[in-house]
N, C-alpha and C positions, 0 to 999 in steps of 0.2 A: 362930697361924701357919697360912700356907692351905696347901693341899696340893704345891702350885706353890713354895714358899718351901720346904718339906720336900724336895721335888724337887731342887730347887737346893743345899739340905745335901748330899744325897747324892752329887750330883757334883763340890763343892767337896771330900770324901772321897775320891772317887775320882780326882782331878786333882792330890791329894796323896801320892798313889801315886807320883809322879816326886821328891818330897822336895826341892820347890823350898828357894829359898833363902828362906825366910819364911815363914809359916802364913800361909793364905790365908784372910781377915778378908771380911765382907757389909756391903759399900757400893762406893760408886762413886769414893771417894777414897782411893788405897793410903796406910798412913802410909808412916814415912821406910824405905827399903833393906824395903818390903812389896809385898803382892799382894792385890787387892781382888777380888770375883765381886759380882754382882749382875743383876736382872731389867733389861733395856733400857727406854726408854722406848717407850710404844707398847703395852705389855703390860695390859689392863687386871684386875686380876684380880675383879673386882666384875661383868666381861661374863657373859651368863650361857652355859652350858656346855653340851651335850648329851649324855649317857654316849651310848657306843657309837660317838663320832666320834675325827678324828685331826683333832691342836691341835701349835701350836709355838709357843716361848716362848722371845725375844731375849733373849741371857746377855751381859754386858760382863764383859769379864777385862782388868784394868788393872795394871799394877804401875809402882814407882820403884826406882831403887835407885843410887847413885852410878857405877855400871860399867855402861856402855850393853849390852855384849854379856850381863852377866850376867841383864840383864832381860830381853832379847830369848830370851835360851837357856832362859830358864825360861819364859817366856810360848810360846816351841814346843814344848815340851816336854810342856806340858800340853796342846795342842790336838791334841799328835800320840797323845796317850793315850785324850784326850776321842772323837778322831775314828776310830782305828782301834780302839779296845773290839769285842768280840765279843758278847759279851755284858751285856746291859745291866742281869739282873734285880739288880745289887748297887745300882742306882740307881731301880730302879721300886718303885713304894711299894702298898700296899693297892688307891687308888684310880686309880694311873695304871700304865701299861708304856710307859717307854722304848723308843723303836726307833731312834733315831738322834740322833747328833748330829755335827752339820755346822758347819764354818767360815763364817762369811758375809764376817771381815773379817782376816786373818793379822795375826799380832802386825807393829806397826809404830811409830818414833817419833813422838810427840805433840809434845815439846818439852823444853824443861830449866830445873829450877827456877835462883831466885836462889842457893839451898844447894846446886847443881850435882847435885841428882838428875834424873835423866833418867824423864821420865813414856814410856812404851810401851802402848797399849793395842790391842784386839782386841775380836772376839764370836764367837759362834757360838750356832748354832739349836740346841736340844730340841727334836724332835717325840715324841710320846707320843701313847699312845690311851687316852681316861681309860674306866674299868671302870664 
């Protein structure tokens, strides 16, 4: 696991703080009546690094669930916790410190399955300063 992937635990943790309607699973496809987290594309983590800079890393937060609003209310729910946090050390790890994170795309519908879940998905930025 890279440190970047530990990062990303940490504030699927803390995004759980709102006690969505389903634990929130790492991939980019929610199962059924779930909630998915994962790195965006574009992220490379193999790029090489510089201690002592500031770095940010595209998070996708997706979810389904057969009741449109009830996806939508949990996918705000989480961004509004993600994005208004004061304090971030419950998500900075040894090698990084969070210092923010930001909405880049508000929860919104995608489409609806044949089994009539409603896909909603979203992102928002990490920035961090790795140690």
């Amino acid at each position: 696991m890279t440190f970047i992937d530990e990062m990303i635990d940490r504030v699927v943790d803390l995004a759980e703080m709102t006690e969505p309607y389903a634990s929130i699973v790492f991939g980019s496809n929610p199962p059924l009546n779930g909630i998915c987290m994962i790195r965006n594309g574009g992220y490379a983590p193999e790029t090489h690094l510089n201690k002592g800079m500031m770095y940010s890393v595209p998070v996708l937060l997706n979810g389904k669930h057969e009741n449109q609003q009830t996806v939508l209310d949990a996918l705000t729910a989480i961004h509004e916790v993600l994005t208004k946090h004061n304090n971030y050390s419950d998500v900075s790890t040894d090698a990084i410190q969070v210092v923010a994170i930001t909405t880049t795309a508000a929860p919104s519908v995608i489409g609806r399955e044949q089994n009539n879940q409603w896909i909603c998905g979203s992102s928002f930025d990490v920035s961090f300063y790795w140690r």
